[in-house]
MARZAMI-523200 format. One record per residue: residue in one letter; x, y, z of N, C-alpha, C, O in turn. Coordinates in Angstrom, 3 decimals, always signed. Atoms other than C-alpha are relative to their C-alpha. Layout:
REM residues N
@residuo: A	n_xx: X	n_yy: Y	n_zz: Z	ca_xx: X	ca_yy: Y	ca_zz: Z	c_xx: X	c_yy: Y	c_zz: Z	o_xx: X	o_yy: Y	o_zz: Z
...
END
This chain:
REM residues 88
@residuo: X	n_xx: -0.710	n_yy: -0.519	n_zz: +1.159	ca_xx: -76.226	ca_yy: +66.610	ca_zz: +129.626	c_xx: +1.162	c_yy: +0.862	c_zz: +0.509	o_xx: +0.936	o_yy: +1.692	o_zz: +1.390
@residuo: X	n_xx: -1.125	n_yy: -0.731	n_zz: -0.203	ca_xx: -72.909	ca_yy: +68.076	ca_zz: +129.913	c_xx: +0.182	c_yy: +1.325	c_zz: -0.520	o_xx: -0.011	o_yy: +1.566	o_zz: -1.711
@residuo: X	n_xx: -0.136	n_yy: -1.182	n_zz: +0.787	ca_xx: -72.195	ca_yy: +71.545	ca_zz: +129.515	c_xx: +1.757	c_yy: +0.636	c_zz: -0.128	o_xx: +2.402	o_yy: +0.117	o_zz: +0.783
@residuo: X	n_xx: -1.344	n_yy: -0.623	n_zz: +0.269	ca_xx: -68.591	ca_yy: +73.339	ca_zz: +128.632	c_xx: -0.233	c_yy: +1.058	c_zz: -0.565	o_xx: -1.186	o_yy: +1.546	o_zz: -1.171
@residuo: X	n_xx: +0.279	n_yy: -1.536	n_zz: +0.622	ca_xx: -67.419	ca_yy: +76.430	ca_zz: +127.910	c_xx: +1.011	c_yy: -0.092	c_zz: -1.384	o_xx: +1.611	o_yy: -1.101	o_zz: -1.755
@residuo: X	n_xx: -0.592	n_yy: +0.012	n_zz: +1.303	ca_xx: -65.804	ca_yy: +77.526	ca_zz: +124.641	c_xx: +1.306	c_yy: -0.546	c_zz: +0.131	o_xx: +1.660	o_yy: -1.589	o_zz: -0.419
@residuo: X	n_xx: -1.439	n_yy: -0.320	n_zz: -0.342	ca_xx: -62.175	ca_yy: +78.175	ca_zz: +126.017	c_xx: +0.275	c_yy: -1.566	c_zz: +0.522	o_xx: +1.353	o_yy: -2.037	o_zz: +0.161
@residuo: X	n_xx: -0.356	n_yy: +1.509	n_zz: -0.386	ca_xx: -62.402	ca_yy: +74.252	ca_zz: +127.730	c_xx: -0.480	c_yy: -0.796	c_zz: -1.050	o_xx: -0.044	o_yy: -1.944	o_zz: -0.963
@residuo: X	n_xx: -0.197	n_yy: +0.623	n_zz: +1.665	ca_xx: -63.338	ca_yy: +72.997	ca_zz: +124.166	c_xx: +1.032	c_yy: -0.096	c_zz: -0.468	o_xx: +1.652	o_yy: -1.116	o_zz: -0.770
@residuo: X	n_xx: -1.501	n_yy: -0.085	n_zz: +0.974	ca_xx: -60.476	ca_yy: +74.261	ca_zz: +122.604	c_xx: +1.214	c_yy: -0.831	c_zz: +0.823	o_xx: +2.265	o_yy: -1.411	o_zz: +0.549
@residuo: X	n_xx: -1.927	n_yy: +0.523	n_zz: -0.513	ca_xx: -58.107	ca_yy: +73.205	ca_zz: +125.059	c_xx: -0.265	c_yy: -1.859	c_zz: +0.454	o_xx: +0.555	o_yy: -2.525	o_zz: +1.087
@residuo: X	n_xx: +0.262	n_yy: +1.312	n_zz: -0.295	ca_xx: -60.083	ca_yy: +69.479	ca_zz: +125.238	c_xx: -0.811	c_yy: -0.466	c_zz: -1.557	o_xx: -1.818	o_yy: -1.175	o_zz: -1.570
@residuo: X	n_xx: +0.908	n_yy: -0.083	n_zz: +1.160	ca_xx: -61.348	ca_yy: +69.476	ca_zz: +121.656	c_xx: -0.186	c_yy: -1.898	c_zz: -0.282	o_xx: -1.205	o_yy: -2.552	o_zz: -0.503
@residuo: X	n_xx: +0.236	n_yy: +1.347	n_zz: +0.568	ca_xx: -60.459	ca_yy: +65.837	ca_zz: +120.924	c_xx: -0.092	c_yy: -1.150	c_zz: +1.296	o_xx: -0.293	o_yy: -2.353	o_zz: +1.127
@residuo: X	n_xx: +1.004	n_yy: +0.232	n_zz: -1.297	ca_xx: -61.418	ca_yy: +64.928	ca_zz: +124.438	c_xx: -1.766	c_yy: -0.262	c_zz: +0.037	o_xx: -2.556	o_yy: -1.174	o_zz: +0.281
@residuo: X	n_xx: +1.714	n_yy: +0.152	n_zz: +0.167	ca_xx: -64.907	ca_yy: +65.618	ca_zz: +123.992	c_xx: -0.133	c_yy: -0.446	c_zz: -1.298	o_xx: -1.235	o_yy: -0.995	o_zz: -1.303
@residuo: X	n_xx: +0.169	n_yy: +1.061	n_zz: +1.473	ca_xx: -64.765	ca_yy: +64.031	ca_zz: +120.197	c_xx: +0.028	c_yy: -1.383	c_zz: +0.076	o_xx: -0.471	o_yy: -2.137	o_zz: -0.760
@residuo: X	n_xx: -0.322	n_yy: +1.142	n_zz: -0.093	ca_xx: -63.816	ca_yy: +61.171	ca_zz: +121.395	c_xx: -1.073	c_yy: -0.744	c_zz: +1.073	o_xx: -1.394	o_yy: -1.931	o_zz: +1.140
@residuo: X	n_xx: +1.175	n_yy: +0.956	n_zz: -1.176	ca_xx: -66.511	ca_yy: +60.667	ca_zz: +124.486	c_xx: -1.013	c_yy: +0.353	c_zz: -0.899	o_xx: -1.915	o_yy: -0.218	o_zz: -0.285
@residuo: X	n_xx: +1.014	n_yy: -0.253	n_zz: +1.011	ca_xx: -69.234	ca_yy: +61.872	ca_zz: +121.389	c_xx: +0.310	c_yy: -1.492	c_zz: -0.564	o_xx: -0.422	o_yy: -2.461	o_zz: -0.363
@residuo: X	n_xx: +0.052	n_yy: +1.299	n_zz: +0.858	ca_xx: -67.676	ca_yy: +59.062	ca_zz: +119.173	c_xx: -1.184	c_yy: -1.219	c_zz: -0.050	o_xx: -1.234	o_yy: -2.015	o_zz: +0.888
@residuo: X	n_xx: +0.931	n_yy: +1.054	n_zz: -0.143	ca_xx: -70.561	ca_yy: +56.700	ca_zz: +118.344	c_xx: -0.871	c_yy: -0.262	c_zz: +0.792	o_xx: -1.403	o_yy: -1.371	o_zz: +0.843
@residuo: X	n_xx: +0.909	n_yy: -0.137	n_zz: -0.980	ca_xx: -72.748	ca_yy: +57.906	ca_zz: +121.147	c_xx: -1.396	c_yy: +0.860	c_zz: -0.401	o_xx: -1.324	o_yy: +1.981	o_zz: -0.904
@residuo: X	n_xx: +1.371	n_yy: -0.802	n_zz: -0.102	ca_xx: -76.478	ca_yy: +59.061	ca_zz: +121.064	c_xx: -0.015	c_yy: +1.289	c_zz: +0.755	o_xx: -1.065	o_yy: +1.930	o_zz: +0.694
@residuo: X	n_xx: -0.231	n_yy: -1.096	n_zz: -1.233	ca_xx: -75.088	ca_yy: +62.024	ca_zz: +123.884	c_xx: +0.359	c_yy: +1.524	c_zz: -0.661	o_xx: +0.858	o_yy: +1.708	o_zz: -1.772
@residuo: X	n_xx: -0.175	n_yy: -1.475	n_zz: +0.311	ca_xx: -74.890	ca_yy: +65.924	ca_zz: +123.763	c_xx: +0.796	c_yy: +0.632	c_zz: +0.859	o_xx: +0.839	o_yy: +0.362	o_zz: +2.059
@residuo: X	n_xx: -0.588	n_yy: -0.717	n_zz: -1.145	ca_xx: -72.575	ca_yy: +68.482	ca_zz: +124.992	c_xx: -0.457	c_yy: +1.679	c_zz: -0.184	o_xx: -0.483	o_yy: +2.254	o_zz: -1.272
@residuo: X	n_xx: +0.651	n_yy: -1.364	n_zz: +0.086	ca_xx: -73.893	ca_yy: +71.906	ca_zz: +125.524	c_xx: +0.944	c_yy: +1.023	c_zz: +0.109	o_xx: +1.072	o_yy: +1.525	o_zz: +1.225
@residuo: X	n_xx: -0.973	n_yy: -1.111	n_zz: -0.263	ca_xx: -71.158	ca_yy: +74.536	ca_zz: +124.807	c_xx: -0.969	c_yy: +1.282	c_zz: +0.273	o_xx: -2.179	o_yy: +1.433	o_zz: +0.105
@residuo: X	n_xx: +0.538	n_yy: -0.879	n_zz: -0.752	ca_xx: -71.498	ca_yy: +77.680	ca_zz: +126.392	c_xx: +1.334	c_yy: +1.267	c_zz: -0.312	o_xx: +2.519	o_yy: +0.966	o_zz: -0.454
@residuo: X	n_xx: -0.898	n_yy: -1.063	n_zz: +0.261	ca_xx: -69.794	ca_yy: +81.362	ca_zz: +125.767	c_xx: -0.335	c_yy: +1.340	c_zz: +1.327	o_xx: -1.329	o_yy: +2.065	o_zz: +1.364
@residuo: X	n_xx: +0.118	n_yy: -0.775	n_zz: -1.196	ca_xx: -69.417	ca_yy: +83.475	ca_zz: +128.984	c_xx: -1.817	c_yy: -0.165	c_zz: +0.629	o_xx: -2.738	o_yy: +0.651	o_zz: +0.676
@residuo: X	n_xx: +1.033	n_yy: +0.120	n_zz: -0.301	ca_xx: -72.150	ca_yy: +81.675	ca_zz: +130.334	c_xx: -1.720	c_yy: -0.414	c_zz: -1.020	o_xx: -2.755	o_yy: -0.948	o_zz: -0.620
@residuo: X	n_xx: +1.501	n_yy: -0.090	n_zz: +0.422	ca_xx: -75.053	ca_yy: +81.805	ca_zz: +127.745	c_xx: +0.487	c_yy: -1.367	c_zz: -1.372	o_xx: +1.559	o_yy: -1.501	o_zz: -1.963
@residuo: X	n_xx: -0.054	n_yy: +1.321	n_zz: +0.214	ca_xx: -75.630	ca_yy: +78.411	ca_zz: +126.062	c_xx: -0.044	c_yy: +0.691	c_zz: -2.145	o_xx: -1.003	o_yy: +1.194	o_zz: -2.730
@residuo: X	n_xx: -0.056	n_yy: -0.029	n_zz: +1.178	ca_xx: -74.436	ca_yy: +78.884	ca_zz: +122.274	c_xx: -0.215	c_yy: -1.093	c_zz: -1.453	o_xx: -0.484	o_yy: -0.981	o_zz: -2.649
@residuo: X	n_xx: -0.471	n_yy: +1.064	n_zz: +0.926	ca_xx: -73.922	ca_yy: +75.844	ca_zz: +120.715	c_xx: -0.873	c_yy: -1.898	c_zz: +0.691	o_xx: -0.992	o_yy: -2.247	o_zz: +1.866
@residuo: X	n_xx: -0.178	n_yy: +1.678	n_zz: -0.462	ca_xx: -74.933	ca_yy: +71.680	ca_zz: +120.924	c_xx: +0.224	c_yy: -0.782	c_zz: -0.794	o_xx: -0.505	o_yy: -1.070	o_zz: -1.744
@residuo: X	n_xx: -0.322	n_yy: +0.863	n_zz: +0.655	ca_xx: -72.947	ca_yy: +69.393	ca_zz: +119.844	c_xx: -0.347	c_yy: -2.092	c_zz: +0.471	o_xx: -0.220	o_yy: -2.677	o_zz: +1.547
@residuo: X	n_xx: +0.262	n_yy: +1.305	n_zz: +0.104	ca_xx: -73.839	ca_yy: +65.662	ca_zz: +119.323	c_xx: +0.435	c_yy: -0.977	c_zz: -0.591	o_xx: +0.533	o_yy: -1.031	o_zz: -1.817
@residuo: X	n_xx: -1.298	n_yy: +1.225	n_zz: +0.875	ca_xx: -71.769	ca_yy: +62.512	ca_zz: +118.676	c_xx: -1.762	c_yy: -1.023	c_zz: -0.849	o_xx: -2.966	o_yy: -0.861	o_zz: -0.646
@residuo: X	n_xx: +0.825	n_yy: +0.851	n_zz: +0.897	ca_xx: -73.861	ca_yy: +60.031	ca_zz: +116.355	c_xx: +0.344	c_yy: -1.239	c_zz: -0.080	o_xx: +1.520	o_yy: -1.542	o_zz: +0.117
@residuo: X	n_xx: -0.519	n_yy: +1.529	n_zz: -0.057	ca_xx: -73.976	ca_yy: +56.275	ca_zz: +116.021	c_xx: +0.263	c_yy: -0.107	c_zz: -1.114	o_xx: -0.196	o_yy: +0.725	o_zz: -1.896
@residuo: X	n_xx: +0.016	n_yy: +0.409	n_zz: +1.005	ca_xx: -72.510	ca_yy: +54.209	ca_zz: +113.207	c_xx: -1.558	c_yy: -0.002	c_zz: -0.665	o_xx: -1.703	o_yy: +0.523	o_zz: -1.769
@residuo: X	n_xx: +1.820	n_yy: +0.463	n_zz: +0.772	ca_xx: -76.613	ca_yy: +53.370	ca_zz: +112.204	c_xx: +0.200	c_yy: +1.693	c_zz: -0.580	o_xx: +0.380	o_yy: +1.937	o_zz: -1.773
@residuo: X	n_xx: +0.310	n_yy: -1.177	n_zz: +0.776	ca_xx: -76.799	ca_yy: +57.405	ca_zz: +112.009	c_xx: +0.765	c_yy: +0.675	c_zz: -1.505	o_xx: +0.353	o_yy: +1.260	o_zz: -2.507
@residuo: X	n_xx: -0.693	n_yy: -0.404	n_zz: +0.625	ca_xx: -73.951	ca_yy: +57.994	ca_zz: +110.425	c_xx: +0.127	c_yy: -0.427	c_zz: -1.532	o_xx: +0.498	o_yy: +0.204	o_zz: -2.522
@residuo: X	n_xx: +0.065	n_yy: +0.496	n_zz: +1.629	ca_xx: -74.408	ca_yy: +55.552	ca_zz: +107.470	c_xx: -1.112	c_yy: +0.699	c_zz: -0.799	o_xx: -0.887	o_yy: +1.243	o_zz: -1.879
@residuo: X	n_xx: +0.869	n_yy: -0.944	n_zz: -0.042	ca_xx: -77.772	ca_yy: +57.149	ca_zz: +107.377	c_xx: -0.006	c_yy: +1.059	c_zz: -0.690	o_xx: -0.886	o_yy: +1.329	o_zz: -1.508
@residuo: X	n_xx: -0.810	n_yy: -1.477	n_zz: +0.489	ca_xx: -76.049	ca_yy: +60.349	ca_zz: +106.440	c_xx: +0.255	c_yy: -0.252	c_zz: -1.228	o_xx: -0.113	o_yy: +0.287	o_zz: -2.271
@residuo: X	n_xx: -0.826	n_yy: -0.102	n_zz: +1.212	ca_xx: -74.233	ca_yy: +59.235	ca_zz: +104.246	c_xx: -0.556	c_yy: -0.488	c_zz: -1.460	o_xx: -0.185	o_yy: -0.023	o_zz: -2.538
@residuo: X	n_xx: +1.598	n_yy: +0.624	n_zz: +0.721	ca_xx: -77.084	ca_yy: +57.378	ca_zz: +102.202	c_xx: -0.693	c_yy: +1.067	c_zz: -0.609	o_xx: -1.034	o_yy: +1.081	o_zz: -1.792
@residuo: X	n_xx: +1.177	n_yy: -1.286	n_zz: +0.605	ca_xx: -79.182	ca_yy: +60.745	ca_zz: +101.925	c_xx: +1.053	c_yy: +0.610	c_zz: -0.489	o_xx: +0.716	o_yy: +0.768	o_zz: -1.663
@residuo: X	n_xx: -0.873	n_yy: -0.769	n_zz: +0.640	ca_xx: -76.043	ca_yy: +62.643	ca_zz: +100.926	c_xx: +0.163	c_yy: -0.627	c_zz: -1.484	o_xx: -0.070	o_yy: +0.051	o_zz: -2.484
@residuo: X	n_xx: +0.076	n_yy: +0.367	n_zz: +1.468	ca_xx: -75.527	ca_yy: +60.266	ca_zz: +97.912	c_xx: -1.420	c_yy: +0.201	c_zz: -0.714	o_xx: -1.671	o_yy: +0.595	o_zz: -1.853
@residuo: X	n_xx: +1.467	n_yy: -0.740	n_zz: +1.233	ca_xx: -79.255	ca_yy: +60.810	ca_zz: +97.003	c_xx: +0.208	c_yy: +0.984	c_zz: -0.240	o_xx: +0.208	o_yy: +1.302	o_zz: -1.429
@residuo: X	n_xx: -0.268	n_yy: -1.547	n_zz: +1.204	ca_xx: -78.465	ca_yy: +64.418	ca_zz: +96.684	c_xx: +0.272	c_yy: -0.033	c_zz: -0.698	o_xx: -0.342	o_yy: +0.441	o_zz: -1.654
@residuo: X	n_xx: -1.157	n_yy: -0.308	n_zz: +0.779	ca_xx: -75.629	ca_yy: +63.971	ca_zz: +95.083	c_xx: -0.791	c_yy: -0.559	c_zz: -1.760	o_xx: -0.775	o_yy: +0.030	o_zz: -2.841
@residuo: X	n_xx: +0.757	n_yy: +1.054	n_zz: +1.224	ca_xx: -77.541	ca_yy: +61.557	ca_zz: +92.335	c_xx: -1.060	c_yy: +0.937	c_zz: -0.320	o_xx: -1.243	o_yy: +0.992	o_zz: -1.536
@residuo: X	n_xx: +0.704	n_yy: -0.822	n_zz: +0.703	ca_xx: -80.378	ca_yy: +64.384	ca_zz: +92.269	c_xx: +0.158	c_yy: +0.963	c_zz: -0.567	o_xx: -0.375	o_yy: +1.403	o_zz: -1.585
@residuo: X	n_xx: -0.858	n_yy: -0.919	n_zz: +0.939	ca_xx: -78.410	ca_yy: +66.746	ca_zz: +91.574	c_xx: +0.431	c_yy: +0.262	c_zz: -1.556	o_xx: +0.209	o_yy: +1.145	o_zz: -2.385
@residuo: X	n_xx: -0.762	n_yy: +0.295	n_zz: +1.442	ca_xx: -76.367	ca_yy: +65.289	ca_zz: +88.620	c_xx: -1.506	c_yy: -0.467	c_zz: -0.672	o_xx: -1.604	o_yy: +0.077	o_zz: -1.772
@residuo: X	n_xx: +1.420	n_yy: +0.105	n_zz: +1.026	ca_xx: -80.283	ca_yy: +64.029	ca_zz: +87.177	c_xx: -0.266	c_yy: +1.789	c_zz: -0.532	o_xx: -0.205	o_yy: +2.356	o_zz: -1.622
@residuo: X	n_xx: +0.632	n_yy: -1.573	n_zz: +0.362	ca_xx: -81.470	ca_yy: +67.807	ca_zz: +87.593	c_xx: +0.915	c_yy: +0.843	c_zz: -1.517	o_xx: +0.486	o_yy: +1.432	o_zz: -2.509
@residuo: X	n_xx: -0.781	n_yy: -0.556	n_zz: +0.715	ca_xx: -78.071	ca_yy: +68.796	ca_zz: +85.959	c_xx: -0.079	c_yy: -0.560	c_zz: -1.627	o_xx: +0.110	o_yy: +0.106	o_zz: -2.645
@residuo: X	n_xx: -0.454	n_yy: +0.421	n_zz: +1.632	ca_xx: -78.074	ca_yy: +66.229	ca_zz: +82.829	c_xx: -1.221	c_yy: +0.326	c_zz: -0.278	o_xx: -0.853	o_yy: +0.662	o_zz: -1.404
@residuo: X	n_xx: +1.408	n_yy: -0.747	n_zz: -0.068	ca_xx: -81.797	ca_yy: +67.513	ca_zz: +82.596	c_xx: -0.016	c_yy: +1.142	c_zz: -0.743	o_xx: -0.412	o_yy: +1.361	o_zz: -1.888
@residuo: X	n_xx: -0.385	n_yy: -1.620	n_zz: +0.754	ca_xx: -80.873	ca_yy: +71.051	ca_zz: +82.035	c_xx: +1.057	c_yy: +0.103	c_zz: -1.232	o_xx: +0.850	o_yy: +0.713	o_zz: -2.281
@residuo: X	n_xx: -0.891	n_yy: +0.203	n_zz: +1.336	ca_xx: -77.743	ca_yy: +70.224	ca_zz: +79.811	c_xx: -0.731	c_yy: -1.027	c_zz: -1.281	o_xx: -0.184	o_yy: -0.966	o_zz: -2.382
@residuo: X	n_xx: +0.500	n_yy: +0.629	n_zz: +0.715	ca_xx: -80.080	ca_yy: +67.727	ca_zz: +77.959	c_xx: -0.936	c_yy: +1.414	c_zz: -0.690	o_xx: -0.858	o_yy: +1.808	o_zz: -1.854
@residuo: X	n_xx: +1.097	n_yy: -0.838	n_zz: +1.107	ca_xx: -82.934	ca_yy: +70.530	ca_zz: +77.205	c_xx: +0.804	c_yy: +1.206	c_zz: -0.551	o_xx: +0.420	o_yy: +1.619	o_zz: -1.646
@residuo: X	n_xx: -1.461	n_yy: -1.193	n_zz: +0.844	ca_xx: -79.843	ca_yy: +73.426	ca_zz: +76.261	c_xx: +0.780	c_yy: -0.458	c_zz: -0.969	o_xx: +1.728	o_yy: +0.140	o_zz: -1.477
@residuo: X	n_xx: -1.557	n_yy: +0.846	n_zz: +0.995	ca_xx: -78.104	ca_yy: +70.519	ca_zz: +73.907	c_xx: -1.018	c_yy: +0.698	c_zz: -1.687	o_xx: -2.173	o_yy: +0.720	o_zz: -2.112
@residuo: X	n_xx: +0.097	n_yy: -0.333	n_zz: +1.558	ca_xx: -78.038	ca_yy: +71.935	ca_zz: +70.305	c_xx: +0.307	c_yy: -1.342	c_zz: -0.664	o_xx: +1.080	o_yy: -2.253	o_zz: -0.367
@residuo: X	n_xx: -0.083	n_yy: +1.023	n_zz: +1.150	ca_xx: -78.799	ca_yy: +69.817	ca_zz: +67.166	c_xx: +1.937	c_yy: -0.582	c_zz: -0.026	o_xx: +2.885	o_yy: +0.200	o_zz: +0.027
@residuo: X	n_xx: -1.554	n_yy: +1.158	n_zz: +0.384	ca_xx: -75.215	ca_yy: +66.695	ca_zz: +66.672	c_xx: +1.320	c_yy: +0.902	c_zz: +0.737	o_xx: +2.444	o_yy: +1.091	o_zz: +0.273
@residuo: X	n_xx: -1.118	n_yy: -0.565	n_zz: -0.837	ca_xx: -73.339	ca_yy: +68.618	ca_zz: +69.517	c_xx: -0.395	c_yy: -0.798	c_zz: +1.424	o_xx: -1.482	o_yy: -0.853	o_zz: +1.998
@residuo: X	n_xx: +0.057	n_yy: +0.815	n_zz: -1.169	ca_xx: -72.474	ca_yy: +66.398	ca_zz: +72.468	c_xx: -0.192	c_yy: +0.726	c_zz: +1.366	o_xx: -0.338	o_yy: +1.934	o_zz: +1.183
@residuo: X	n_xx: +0.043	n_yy: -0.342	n_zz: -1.706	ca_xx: -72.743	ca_yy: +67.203	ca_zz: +76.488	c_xx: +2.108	c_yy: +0.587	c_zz: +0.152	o_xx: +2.519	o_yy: +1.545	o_zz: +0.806
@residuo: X	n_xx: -1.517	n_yy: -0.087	n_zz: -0.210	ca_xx: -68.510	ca_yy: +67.184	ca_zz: +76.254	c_xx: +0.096	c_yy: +1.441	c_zz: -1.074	o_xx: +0.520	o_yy: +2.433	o_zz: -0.482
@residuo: X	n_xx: +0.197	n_yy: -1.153	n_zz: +0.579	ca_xx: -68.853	ca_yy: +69.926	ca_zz: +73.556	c_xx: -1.053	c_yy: +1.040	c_zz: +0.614	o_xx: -0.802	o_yy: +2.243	o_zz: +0.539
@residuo: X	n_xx: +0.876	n_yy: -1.423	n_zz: -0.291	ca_xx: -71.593	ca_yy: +72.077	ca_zz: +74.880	c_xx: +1.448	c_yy: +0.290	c_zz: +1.336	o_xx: +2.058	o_yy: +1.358	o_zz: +1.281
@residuo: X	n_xx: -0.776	n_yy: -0.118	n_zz: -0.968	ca_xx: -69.117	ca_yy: +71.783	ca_zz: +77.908	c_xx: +1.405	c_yy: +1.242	c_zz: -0.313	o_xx: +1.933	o_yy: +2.255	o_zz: +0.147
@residuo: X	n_xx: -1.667	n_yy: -0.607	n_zz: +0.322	ca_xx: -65.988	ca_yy: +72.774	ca_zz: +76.299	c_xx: -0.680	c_yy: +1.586	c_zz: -0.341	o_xx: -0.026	o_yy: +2.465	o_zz: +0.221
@residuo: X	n_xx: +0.035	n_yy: -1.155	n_zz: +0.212	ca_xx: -67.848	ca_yy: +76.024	ca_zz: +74.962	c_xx: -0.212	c_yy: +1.030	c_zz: +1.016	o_xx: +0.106	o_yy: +2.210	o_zz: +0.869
@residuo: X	n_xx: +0.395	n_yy: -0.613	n_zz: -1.440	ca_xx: -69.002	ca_yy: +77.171	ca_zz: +78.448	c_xx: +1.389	c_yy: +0.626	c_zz: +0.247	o_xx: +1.495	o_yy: +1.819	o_zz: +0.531
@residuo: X	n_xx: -0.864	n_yy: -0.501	n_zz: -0.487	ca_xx: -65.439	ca_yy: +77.283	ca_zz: +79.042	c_xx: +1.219	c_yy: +0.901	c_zz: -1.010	o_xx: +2.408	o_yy: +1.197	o_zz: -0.894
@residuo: X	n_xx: -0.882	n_yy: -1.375	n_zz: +1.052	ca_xx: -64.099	ca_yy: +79.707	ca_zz: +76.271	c_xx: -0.386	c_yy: +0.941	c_zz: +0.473	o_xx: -0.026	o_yy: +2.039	o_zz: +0.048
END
């Protein structure tokens, strides 16, 4: 595993982004010596991965949300109206 220090990050930032790119590999930054940080490039497989569970949030989220705006909806007043009053 490779280690670097902060100050040779910055001045190789897209250096080491680029040997991460699409790799299973780690680089172990380091700040006057004492190991702070590890960064890890990810494969396409992981990365779709990611992005997969992020849209489930995103989708549990907006359920949880029309959920709560569903049990707060007053009698022949829409979701676009309860809305608009939030923002007076």
């Amino acid at each position: 595993m490779e280690t670097i220090g902060i100050q040779e990050l910055k001045d190789r930032t897209e250096a080491v982004i680029n040997a991460l790119r699409g790799k299973n590999k780690e680089v172990v930054i380091t700040s006057a010596g004492e190991v702070v940080a590890v960064m890890r490039g990810i494969t396409k497989r992981d990365a779709a991965k990611l992005r997969k569970e992020k849209i489930k949030e995103f989708f549990a989220l907006s359920d949880r949300l029309s959920k709560e705006i569903g049990k707060a909806r007053k009698e022949d007043i829409s979701a676009v109206e309860l809305i608009r009053e939030q923002r007076r």
